[in-house]
C-alpha positions as CSV (number, residue, x, y, z in Angstrom):
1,X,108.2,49.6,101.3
2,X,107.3,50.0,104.7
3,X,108.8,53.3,105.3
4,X,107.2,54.5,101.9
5,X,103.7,53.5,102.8
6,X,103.7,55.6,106.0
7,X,105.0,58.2,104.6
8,X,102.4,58.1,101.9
9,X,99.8,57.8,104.3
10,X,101.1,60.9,106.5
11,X,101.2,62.9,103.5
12,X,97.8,62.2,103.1
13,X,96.3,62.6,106.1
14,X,97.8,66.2,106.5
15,X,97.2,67.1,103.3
16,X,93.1,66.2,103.9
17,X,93.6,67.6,107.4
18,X,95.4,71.2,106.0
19,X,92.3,70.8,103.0
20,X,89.9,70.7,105.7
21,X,91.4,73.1,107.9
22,X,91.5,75.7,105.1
23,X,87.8,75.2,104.3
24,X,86.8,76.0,107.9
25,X,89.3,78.7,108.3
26,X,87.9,80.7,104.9
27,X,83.9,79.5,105.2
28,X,83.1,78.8,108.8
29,X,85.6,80.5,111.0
30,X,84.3,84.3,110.4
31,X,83.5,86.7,113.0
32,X,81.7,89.5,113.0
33,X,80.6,92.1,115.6
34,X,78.7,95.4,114.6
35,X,80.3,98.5,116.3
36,X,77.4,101.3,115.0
37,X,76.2,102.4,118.6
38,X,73.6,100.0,118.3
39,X,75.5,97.0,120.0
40,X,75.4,96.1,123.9
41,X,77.7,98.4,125.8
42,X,77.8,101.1,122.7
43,X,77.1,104.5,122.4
44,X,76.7,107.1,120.2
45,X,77.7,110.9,120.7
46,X,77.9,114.1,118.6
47,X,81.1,115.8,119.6
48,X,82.1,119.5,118.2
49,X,85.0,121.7,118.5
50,X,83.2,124.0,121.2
51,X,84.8,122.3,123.6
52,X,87.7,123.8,122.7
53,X,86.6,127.5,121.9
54,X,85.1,126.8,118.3
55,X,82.2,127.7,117.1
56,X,80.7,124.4,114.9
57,X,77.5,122.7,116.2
58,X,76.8,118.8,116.0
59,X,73.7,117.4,116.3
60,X,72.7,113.6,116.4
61,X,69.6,112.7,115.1
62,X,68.9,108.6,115.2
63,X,66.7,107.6,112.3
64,X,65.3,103.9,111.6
65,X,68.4,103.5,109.3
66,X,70.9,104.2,111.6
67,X,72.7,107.4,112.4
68,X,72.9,111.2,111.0
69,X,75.3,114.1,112.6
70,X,74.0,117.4,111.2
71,X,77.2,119.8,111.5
72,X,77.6,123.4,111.1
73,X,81.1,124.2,110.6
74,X,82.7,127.1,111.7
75,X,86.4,128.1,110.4
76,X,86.9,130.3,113.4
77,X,88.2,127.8,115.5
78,X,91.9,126.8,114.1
79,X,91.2,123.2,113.8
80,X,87.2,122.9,113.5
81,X,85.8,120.1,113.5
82,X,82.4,117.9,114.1
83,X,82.6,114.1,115.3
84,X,80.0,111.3,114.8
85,X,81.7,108.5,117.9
86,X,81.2,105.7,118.7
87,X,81.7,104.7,122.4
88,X,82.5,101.1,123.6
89,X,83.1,101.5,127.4
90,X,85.8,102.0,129.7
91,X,87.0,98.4,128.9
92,X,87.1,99.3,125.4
93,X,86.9,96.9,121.9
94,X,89.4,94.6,121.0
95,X,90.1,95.2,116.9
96,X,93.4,93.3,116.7
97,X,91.5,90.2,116.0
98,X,90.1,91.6,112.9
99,X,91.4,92.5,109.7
100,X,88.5,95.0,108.0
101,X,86.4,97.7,109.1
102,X,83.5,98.2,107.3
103,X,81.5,101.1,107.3
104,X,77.8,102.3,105.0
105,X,78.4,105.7,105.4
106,X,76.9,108.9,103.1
107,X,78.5,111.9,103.5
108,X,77.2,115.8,102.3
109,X,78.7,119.4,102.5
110,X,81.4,121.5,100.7
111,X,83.8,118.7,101.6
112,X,82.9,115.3,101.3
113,X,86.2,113.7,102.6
114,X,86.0,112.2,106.4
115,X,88.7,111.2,108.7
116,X,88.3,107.8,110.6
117,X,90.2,108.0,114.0
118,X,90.5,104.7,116.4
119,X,91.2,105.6,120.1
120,X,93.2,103.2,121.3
121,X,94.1,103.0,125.6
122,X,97.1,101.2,127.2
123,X,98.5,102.6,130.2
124,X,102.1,103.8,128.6
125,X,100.3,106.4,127.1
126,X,97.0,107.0,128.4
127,X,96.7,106.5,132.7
128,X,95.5,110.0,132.8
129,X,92.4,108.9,131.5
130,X,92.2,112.1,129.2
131,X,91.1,111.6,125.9
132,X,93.6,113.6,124.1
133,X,96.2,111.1,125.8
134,X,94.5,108.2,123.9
135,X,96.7,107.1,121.0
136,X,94.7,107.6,117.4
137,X,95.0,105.7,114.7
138,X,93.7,107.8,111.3
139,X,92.5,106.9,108.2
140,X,91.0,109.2,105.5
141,X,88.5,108.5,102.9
142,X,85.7,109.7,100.7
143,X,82.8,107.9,100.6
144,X,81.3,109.8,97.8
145,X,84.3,108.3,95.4
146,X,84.1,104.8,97.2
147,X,81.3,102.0,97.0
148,X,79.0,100.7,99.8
149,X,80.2,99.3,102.2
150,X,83.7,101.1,102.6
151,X,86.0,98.0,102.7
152,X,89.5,99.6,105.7
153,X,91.6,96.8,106.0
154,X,92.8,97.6,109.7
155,X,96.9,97.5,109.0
156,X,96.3,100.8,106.9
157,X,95.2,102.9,110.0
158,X,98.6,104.5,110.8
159,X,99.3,106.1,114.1
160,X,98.5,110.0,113.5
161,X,102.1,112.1,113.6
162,X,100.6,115.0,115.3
163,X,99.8,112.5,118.4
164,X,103.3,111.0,118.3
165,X,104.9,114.6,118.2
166,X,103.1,115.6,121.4
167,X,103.8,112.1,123.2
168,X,107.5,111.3,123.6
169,X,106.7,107.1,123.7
170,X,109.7,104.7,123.5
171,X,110.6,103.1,120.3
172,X,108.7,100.0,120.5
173,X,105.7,102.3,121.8
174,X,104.8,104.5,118.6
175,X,103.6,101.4,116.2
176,X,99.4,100.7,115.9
177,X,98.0,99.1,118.3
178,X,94.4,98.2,118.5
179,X,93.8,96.0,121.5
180,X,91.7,98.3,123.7
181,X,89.6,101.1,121.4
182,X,87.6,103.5,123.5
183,X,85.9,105.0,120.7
184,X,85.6,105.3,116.7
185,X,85.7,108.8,115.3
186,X,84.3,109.8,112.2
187,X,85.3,113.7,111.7
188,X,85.5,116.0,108.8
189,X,87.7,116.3,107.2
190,X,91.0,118.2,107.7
191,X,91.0,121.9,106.4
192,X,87.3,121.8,105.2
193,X,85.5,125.3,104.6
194,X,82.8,126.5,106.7
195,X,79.2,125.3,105.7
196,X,76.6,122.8,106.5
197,X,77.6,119.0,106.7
198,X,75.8,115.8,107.3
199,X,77.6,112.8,108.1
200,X,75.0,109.4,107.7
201,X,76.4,106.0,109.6
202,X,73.9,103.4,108.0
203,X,75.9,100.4,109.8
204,X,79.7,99.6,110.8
205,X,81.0,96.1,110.7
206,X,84.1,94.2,112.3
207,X,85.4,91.3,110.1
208,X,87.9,89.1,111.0
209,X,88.6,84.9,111.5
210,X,88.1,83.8,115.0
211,X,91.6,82.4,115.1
212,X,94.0,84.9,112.7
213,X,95.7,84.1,110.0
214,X,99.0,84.6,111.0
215,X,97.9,82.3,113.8
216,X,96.4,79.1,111.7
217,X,99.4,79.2,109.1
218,X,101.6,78.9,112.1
219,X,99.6,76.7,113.5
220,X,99.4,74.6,110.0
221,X,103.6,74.8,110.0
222,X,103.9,73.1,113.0
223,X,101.3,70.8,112.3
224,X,103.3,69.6,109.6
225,X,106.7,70.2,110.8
226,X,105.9,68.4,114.1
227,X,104.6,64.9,112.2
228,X,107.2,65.0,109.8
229,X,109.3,65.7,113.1
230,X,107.6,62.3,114.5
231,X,108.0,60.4,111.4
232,X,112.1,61.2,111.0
233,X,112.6,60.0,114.5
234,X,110.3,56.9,113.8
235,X,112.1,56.4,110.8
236,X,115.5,56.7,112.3
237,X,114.7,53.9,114.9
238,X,114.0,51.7,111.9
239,X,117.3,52.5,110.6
240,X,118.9,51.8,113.1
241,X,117.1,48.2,113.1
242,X,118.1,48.0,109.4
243,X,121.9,49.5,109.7
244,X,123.5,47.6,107.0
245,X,120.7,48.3,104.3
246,X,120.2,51.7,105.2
247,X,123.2,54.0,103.8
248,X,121.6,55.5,100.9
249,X,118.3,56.3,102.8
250,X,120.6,58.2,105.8
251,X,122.3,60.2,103.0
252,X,118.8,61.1,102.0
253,X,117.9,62.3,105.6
254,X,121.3,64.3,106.0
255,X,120.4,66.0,102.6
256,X,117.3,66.6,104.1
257,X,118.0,68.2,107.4
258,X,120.2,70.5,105.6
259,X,117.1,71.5,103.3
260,X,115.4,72.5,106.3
261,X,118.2,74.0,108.1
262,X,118.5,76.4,105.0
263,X,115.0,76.8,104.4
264,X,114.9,77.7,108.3
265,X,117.6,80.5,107.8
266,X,116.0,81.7,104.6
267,X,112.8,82.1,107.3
268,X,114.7,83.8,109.9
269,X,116.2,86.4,107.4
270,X,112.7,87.1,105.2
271,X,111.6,87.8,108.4
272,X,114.1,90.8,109.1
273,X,113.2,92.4,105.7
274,X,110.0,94.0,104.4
275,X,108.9,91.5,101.9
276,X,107.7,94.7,99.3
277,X,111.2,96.5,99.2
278,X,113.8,94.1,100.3
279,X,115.4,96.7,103.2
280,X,115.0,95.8,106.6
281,X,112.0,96.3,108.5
282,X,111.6,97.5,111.9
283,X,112.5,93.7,113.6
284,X,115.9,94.1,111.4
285,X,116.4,97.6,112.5
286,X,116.3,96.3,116.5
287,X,118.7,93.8,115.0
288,X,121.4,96.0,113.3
289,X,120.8,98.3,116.6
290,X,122.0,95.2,119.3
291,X,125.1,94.6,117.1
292,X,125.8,98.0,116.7
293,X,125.7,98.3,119.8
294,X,128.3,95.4,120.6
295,X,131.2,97.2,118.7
296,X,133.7,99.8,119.6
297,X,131.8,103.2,120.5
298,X,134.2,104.5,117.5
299,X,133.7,102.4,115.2
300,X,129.9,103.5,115.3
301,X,129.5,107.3,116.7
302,X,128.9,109.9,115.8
303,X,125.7,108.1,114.5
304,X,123.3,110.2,112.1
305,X,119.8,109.1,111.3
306,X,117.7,110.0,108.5
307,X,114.0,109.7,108.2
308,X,113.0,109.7,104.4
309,X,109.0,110.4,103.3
310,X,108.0,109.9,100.0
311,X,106.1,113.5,98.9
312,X,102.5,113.4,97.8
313,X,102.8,109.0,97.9
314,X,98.9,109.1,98.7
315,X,98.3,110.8,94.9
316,X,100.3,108.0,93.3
317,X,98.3,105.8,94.5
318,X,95.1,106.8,94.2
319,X,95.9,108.6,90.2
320,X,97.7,105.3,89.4
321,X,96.9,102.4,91.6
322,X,98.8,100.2,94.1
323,X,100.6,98.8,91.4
324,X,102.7,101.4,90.4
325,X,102.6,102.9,93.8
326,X,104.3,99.5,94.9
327,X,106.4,99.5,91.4
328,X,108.1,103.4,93.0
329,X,108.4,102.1,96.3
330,X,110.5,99.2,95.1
331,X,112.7,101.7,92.8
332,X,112.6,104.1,96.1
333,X,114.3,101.8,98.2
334,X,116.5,100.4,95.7
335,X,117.6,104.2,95.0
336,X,118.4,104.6,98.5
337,X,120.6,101.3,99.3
338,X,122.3,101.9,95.8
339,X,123.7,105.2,96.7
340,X,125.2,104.2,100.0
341,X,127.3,102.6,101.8
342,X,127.5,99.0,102.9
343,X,127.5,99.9,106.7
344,X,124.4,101.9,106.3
345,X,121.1,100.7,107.2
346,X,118.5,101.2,105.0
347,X,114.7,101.0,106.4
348,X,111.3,100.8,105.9
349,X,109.6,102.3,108.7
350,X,106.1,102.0,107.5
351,X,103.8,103.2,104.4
352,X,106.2,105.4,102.5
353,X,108.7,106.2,105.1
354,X,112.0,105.3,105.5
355,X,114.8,105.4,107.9
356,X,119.0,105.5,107.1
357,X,121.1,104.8,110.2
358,X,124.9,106.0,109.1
359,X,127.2,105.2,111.2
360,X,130.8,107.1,111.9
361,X,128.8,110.4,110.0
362,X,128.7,114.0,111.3
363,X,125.8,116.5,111.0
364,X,127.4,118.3,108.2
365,X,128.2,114.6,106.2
366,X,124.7,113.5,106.6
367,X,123.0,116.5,105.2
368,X,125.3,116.2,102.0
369,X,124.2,112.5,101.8
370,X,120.3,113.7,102.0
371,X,121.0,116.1,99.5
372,X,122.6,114.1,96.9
373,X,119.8,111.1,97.5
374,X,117.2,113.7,97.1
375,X,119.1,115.0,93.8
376,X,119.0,111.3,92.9
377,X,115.4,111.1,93.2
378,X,115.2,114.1,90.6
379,X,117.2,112.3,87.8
380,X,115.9,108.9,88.1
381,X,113.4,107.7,85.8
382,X,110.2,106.3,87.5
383,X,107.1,104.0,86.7
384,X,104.7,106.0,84.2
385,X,106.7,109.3,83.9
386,X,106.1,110.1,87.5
387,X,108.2,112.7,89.7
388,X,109.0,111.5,92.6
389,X,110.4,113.3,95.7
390,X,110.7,113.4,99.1
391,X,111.3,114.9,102.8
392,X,114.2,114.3,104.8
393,X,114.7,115.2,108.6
394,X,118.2,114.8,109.5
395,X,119.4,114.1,113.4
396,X,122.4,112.9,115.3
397,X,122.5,110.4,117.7
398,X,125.9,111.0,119.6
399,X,125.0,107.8,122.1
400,X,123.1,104.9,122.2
401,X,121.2,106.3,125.3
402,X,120.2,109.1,122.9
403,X,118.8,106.8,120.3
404,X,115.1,107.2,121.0
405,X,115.2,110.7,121.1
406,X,117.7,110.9,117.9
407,X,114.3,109.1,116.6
408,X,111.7,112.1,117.5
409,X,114.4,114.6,116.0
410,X,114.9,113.2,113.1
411,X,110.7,112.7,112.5
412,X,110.2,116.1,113.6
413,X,112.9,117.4,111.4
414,X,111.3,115.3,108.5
415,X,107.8,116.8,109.3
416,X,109.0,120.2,109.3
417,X,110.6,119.7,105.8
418,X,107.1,118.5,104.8
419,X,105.3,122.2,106.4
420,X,108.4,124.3,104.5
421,X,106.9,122.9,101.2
422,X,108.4,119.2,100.4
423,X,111.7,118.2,98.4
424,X,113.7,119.3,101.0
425,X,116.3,118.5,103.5
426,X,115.9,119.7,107.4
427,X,118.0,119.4,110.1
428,X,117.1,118.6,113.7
429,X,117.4,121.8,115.9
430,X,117.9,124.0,112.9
């Protein structure tokens, strides 16, 4: 009875102090920090492709609602562009303690579609102090189809491909990463005609929790890990007081510890594989790396890697929602781990991209597996009729010293299959 009424009571109080944590965490734990050029430490430029030999004109004009760039594009330049930014200083904005970026933005012109771009320092990348060296993370949008604000959550900026093509980082180098942003970008958008452009920034917003909420579950967990912790060890002194009328109740605690135990390694494996798909994700990947890495150099090389993007995923999405989208990348993956091997390694590598790590396969064998996944992807039926293909970049990885390099071949190979028109297999150096 005794045991029973502390436990009750320790139930309760964690349950009123998780309540009550919860409530401040949702309702008085927000943070917000406006990042329009009007803060302390901001400012705002109008930045044009003449810099570069183009011939488009920006011009900022400040108004009492906020911001307008007037642009005049000019498609003589390869890649014109004009560029409302936001500056934060040298020191830079930390945005990985927020979760959504939001933006009252108007846009006008022949193309209404903008590109957000979040320049991010660290000194792997970026000691030069060069701009182009800072590492962007893009998002596109149209605000004209969207309503005001423009809700980005900030895990959908994705590194841009062209940056990561031109800058040869390590593997644990080329994720997002948002702890120091120099500037925010908002640029035209990508391949738009000539003509005149106005971009309109009424206000920009940073919304986040003060403490994350990675961080507070966590921090919740052990809250109530920790007193159950306390209460088992009190609990076990008192049965050791109590020996002879305590057998059932020890059987009970054994059966108990073994819950957690499993419940433990059910953790330690969910959090090796990307909860949407099932495959692993990139902390599995490191993982099936080390103890490949631990076996016989034969029993592993030659090594092939295959980098997998799913062709026009964006479309899906935005012609037939997240759902579906979510519904093909669950059949994707599914497709891919049913037509291999056990000792592959399927991955997902982020958004709708996907990496196969084959070991003991040649060049000429992992083509032929490409090929007959991406004949797979033909025949299979998918969510609401869709077609559904994809790019594959092929590459060998002869060592485990080549490994990060095997990794840029095969993504450039995979980006060159997307420039050659999609649905089609490309081998690295070919």
């Amino acid at each position: 009875m005794q045991r029973f009424t502390a436990l009750r009571k320790l139930l309760l109080l964690l349950t009123l102090l998780t309540l009550i944590g919860l409530l401040t965490h949702a309702f008085w734990m927000k943070r917000v920090v406006r990042i329009d050029g009007f803060g302390p430490g901001q400012q705002l430029l109008a930045v044009d492709d003449r810099e570069g030999g183009g011939r488009s004109e920006a011009q900022l004009i400040r108004n009492k609602e906020g911001a307008l760039l007037r642009c005049r594009l000019s498609t003589q330049y390869a890649w014109p562009y004009c560029d409302l930014q936001v500056q934060f200083g040298p020191d830079g904005l930390d945005m990985g303690r927020f979760d959504t970026l939001k933006l009252w933005l108007r846009a006008r012109g022949p193309d209404t579609s903008l590109r957000i771009f979040l320049r991010n320092s660290d000194a792997a990348h970026a000691a030069s102090g060069r701009p182009s060296d800072l590492k962007p993370h893009e998002l596109v949008l149209n605000p004209t189809r969207e309503p005001m604000p423009v809700e980005l959550p900030l895990n959908r900026f994705a590194v841009s491909s062209w940056w990561l093509q031109e800058h040869k980082l390590a593997l644990h180098d080329v994720g997002p990463q948002l702890d120091r942003v120099i500037f925010m970008s908002i640029t035209t958008g990508g391949g738009a005609p000539a003509g005149e452009y106005e971009i309109e920034l009424l206000r920009a917003e940073l919304h986040g929790q003060w403490v994350s909420a990675a961080s507070f579950r966590l921090g919740l967990i052990l809250l109530w890990m920790g007193s159950l912790l306390a209460y088992l060890v009190w609990e076990w002194q008192l049965t050791k007081l109590q020996l002879q009328h305590s057998q059932q109740h020890k059987l009970k605690l054994q059966q108990a510890h073994a819950a957690l135990q499993i419940q433990s390694r059910d953790l330690a494996q969910r959090a090796m594989h990307d909860p949407l798909t099932g495959v692993l994700n990139r902390a599995g990947l490191e993982q099936q790396v080390e103890a490949l890495q631990t076996l016989p150099a034969d029993a592993v090389y030659p090594l092939a890697l295959v980098f997998v993007d799913i062709d026009h995923f964006k479309a899906i999405n935005d012609g037939h929602g997240h759902t579906t989208g979510d519904a093909v990348l669950r059949q994707f993956a599914e497709l891919l781990r049913g037509n291999l091997q056990r000792v592959d390694h399927v991955t997902r590598w982020g958004g709708e991209e996907f990496l196969l790590l084959l070991p003991q396969t040649a060049m000429p064998e992992a083509k032929a597996v490409a090929e007959r996944l991406r004949n797979c992807l033909h025949v299979a039926r998918w969510p609401e009729g869709l077609e559904v293909r994809a790019s594959f970049g092929v590459a060998a990885c002869p060592s485990a010293d080549d490994l990060s390099d095997a990794l840029r071949a095969a993504d450039r190979a995979m980006y060159r299959a997307k420039m050659m028109g999609r649905d089609r297999v490309e081998m690295a150096g070919g």
